[in-house]
N, C-alpha and C positions, 0 to 999 in steps of 0.2 A: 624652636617651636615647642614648646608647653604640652602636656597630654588634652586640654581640654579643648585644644584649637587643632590639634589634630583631628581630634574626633567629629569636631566644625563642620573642617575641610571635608573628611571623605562623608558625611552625610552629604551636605551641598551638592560632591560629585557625585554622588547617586544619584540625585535627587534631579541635577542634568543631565543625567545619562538615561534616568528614564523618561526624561518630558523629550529626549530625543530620539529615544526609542519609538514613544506614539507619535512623534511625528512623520517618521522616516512609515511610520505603518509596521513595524517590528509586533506580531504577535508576541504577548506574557504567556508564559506559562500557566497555566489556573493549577489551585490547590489539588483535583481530581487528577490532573496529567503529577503532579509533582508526587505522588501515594502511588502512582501507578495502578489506579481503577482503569476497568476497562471504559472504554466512549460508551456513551448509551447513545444505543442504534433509533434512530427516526423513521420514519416510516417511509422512506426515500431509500435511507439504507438497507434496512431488509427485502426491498422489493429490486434493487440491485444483485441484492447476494442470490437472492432466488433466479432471477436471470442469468446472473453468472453460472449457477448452477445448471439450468436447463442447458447453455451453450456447451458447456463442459461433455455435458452427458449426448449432446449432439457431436461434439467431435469424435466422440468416443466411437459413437455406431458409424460416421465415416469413416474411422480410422478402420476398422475393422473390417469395413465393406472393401474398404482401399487394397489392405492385407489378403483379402481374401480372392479380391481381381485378380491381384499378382498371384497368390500361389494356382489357381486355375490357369492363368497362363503362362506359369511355369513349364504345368502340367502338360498344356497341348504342343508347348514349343517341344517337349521330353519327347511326346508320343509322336511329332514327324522327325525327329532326327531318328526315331526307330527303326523307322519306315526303309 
């Protein structure tokens, strides 16, 4: 095989590899993932990350509340074995 039927071929197989790509449903990469920019966020996505956030900061006062049940009743378990 010649260099210029070479280089034929592997266009062609590319060229099947990708019309089997969108068939199968295979996302492309776009130019912006390939540079490594960040997504631009939608206004779906910000109002996610703000709820994730408020959920966050709600565990955060359970967990403490949690913490804080147990060391009081650490405490009182302490004060009748004193007894």
């Amino acid at each position: 095989m010649n260099p210029p039927e070479f280089v034929i071929v592997i266009i062609a197989m590319v060229f099947i590899f990708s019309i089997v790509k969108h068939k199968m449903g295979i996302p492309s990469r776009s130019m912006r993932e390939m540079r490594g920019d960040a997504p631009v966020d939608g206004p779906e996505t910000l109002r996610l990350r703000e709820e994730v956030q408020e959920l966050k900061e709600r565990i955060k006062v359970l967990e403490r509340i949690t913490v804080e049940k147990e060391n009081s009743l650490a405490k009182e378990i302490e004060s009748l074995r004193d007894r």
